[in-house]
N, C-alpha and C positions, 0 to 999 in steps of 0.2 A: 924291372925287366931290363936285360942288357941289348945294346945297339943292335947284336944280332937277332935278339930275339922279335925286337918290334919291328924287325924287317920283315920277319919271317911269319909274322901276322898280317902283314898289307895285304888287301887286294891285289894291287898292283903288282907285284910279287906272284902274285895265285895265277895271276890272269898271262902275266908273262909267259910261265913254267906251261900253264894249259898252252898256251898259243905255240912251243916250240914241241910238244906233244903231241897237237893236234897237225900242224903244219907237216910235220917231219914224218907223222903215221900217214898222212895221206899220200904224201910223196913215197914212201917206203911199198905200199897200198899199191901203186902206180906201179913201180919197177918189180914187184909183185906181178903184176900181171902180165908180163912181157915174160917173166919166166915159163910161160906156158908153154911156149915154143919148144922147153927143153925137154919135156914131159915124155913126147913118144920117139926123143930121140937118146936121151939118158936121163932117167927118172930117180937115180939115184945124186947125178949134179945137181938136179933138182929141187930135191930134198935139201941136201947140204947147204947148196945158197938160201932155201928159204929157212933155215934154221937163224942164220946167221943174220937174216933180214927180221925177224920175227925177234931176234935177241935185241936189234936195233929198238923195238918197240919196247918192248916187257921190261927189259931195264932200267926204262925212265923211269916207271911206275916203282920198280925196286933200289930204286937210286935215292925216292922221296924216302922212302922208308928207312934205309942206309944211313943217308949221308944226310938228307935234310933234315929230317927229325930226329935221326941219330939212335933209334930204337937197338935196344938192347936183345939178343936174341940168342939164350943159352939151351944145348939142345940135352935132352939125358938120354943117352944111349949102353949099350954092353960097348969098353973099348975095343971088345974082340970086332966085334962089326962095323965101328965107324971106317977105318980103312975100305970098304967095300963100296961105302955110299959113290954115290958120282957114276963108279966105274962097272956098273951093272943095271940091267935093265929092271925096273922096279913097278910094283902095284904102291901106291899110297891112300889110304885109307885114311881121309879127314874129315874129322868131327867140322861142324858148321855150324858156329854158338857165335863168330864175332863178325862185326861188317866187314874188319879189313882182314878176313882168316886169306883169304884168296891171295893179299898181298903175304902174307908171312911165309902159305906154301912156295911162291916165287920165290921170296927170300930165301928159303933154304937150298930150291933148285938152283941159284944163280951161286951160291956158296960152294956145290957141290960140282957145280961145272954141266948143270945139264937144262940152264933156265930158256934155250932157245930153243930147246927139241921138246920140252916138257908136252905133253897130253893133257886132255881133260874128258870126261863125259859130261857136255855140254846142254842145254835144252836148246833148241832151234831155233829160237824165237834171236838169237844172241849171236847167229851166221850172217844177220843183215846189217849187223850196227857196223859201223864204220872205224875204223885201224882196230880194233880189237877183233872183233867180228871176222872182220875181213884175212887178219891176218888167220886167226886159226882154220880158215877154208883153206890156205896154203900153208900149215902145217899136216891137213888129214886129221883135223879134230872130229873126234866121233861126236856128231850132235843126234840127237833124240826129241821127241814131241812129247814124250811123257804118257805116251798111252803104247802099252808092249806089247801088243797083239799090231799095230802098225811098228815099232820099232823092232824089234825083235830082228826081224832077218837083217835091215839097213845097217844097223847096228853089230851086229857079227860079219859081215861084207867089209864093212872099215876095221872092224877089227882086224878078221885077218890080213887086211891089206898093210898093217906094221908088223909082218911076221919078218919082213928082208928089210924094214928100216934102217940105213948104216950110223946112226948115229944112235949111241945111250940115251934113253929118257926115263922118265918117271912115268907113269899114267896115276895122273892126278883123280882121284873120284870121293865124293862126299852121298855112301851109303844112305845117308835120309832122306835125301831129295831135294830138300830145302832145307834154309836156314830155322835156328831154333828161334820158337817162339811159345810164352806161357801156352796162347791159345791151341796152337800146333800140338804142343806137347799133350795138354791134356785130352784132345781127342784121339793122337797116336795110343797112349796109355790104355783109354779105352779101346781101343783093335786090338792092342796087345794084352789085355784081361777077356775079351770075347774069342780070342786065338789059343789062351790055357799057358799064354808067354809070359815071364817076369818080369816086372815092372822095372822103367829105368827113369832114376831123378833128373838126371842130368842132358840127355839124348833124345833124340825121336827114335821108335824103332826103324831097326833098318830097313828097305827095300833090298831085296834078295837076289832077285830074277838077275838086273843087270851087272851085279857082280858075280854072279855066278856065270853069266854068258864072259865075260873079262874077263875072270880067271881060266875058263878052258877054250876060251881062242886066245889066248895069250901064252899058254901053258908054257910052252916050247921054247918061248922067247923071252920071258921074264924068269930071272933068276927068285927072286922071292915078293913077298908081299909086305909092306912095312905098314904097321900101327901108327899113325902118330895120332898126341891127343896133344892138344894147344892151349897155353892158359895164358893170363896177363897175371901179374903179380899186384897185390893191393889194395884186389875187387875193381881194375882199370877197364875202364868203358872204353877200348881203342872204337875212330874213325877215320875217315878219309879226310874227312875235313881236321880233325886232328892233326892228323901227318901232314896236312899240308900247312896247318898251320906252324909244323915243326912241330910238335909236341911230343915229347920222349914215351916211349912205352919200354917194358920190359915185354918179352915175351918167352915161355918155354915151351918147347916143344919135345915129348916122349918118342921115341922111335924103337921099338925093335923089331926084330926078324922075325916072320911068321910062316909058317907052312898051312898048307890049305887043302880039302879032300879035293877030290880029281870030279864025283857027281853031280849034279844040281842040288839034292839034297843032300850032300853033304856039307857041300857050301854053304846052305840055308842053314843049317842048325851050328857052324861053324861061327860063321857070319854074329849071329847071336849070340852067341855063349861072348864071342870077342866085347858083344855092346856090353853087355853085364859085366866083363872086365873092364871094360874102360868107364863105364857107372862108377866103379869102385876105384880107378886111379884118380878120378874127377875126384869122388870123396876126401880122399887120403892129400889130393893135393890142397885144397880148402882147406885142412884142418893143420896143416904141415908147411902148407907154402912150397912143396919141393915135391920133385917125382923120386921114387924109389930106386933111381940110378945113378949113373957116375956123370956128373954136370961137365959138358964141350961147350967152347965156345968155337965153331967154325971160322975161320978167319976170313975177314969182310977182302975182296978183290975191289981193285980201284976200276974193271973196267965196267962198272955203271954209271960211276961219275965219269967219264975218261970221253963213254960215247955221248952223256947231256951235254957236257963242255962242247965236243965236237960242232952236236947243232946247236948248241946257245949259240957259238960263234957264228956258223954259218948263215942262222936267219935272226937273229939280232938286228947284225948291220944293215940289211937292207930294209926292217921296219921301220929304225931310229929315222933312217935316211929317207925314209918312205913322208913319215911325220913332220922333219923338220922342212921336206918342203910345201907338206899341207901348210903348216902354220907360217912361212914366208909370202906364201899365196894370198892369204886374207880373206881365200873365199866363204862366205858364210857357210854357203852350201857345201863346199867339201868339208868345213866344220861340222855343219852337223849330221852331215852322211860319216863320219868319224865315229861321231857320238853317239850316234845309231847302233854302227858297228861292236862299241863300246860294252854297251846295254845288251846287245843280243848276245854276246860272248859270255858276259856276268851270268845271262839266261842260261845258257848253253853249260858252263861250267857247272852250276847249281844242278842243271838235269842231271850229268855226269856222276856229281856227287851224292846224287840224290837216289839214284838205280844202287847204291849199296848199303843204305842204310837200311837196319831189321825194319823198323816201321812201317818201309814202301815197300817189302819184300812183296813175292809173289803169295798167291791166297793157293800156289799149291803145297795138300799137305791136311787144309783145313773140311774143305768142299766133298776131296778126293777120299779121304777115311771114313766120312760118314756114309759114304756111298756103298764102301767096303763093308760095314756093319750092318749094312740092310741084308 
C-alpha cells in the first residue's frame, strides 16, 4: 500500500473529514435559517442562495467520491442528448440496488452543474436529521410518510410549488421505495405474480402512484424524464465506508430520454413496461460488462474539492489550536473530556455510516407488500 493510501485508511483521517462536514453543515444549517427573512420578501433570492448553501454541503459528500477515492464514473448516453443534460429541467428515475447509489446520483448532478438545486422524493423521517435533513427543508424537498392516502395532496402542494423554481434541477426519485434486498425482492415478486405483472430479476416492482402524481405536476416544467440504471463494474460491493476509506470504484451509469403518458394509468403501465426494460439492461450488462451505448466520461469540476479546501482551512486552524493548548495545560480533566469527545464522534460517525448500509435499511418494502396481498 502507498503512503497515500495508508492515510486514506486512518481514522483519524475519517474523523477529521467528518468533523469539517459536520461543523461546516451546521454552520451552513444556521445561516440557512436567517434566510427566512427573504422568503415573503423575494422568494426567488431565496431560493438561489439556498441552492448555493445547499451546494456548500452535498459537495463534500461528492468530493469524497471525486477526488478522495477517485471513483471512475462513465456515463452511456445517445451523444445527441448529452448536450441537453445540466441545461433542462429533468425527472431521474433511479434504480436503488447499491448503498452509495445516492452518492453517484450527486455525482452526476454536480458534473452536470445542477448538484445544488437537485430534488428528491424523500421519506419524512429524514427532514429532522441534521445538515442533510435540514438542508433539504431549505431546498423545498418534497418529503412523504409512506402511506398515500396522507401523502397524496402534501405531496402534489410541493410539487406544484417548483413550477416558478429559477434555477435547473433534476428531481431525483428511486420508483421502488427502498433499497434492493434478496428478502424485499422476493415478496415484491410475489405482488407482482398476485397483480398478473412480469416478473423482474433485478428490481423491486415499482410503486406507481407517486410518480405518476410527479410526472403531471411537473408536466409543464420538466422537459423530459431520464432512465438511469447504475452498475459497478467487477461484481463491486461500493460503500460509504469504502469511499471513505478511499477505495476506487468504477461506476456506470445508462441515461436516456424518455417520454411519459399524460394519465395516471398510463403512467402505471408505462412505469412498468420501463422496469422490465431496465430487468433486461441489468441482464445484458452482467453478461457484457457494458451498456448498449456510446461510453461519456463527464468531466470532473474542481469546485468540490475548491469548497472542502475552503473549510478544511477555515476550521482546521482553530481545532489544531484548540488541542495544542489542551495538551499545554496538563489538565487531566480537559484530557479526558477530549477523549470523551473523541469516542462519541468515532460513535457518531459509525451511525452516520451506518443509515446507508443495505443490512440496516429500512424494513419498508418487506411488512408493506404482504399487507398488499392480503
Amino acid at each position: 500500500m502507498d503512503i497515500v493510501g495508508f492515510l486514506k485508511s486512518q481514522f483519524i483521517c475519517h474523523l477529521l473529514i467528518c468533523y469539517i462536514f459536520i461543523v461546516s453543515g451546521l454552520i451552513i444549517n444556521f445561516i440557512q435559517l436567517f434566510t427566512l427573512i427573504l422568503w415573503p420578501i423575494n422568494k426567488q433570492l431565496f431560493r438561489r442562495i439556498n441552492c448555493r448553501l445547499a451546494y456548500c454541503i452535498s459537495s463534500q459528500m461528492v468530493m469524497l467520491l471525486e477526488w478522495w477515492s477517485g471513483t471512475d464514473c462513465t456515463l452511456y448516453t445517445d451523444p445527441e442528448s448529452y448536450p441537453k443534460y445540466g441545461k433542462e429541467n429533468a425527472i431521474v428515475i433511479l434504480n436503488h440496488n447499491f448503498e452509495i447509489d445516492f452518492l453517484c446520483g450527486w455525482n452526476f448532478c454536480e458534473r452536470f452543474g445542477v448538484l445544488g438545486s437537485s430534488k428528491v422524493l424523500a421519506k419524512k423521517e429524514l427532514s429532522y436529521m441534521p445538515i442533510i435533513g435540514w438542508m433539504w427543508y431549505f431546498l423545498e424537498i418534497v418529503f412523504c410518510k409512506r402511506k398515500w392516502e396522507e401523502d397524496r395532496k402534501t405531496v402534489m402542494q410541493k410539487l406544484l410549488n417548483l413550477r416558478d423554481y429559477p434555477e435547473n434541477f433534476w428531481f431525483l426519485i428511486h420508483c421502488e421505495g427502498t433499497r434492493f434486498t434478496e428478502q424485499k425482492h422476493q415478496i415484491s415478486m410475489q405482488v407482482a405474480e398476485a397483480k398478473g405483472l412480469p416478473k423482474l430479476k433485478y428490481h423491486l416492482l415499482p410503486r406507481t402512484k407517486g410518480f405518476a402524481v410527479t410526472v403531471q405536476c411537473l408536466r409543464n416544467v420538466v422537459s423530459a424524464v431520464y432512465d438511469s440504471t447504475l452498475n459497478f463494474r467487477n461484481n463491486e460491493n461500493p460503500t460509504l465506508l469504502g469511499v471513505l476509506n478511499g477505495k476506487k470504484y468504477h461506476a456506470d451509469l445508462r441515461i436516456p430520454l424518455e417520454e411519459v403518458p399524460e394519465d395516471e394509468q398510463g403512467c402505471s403501465d408505462w412505469l412498468h413496461k420501463l422496469y422490465q426494460e431496465k430487468d433486461a439492461f441489468q441482464e445484458e450488462y452482467y453478461r457484457t460488462g457494458a451498456y448498449p451505448a456510446v461510453p461519456i466520461v463527464p468531466p470532473r469540476r474542481p469546485w468540490t474539492l475548491l469548497n472542502w479546501l475552503f473549510w478544511a482551512l477555515l476550521l482546521l486552524y482553530p481545532l489544531f489550536k484548540l488541542l495544542i493548548n489542551m495538551v499545554n495545560s496538563g489538565s487531566s480533566l480537559t484530557l479526558a473530556s477530549f477523549g470523551f469527545v473523541i469516542v462519541m464522534a468515532s460513535v457518531g460517525v459509525r451511525w452516520m455510516i451506518g443509515v446507508t448500509e443495505i443490512n440496516k435499511g429500512s424494513t419498508y418494502g418487506n411488512n408493506d407488500n404482504k399487507q398488499k396481498r392480503k
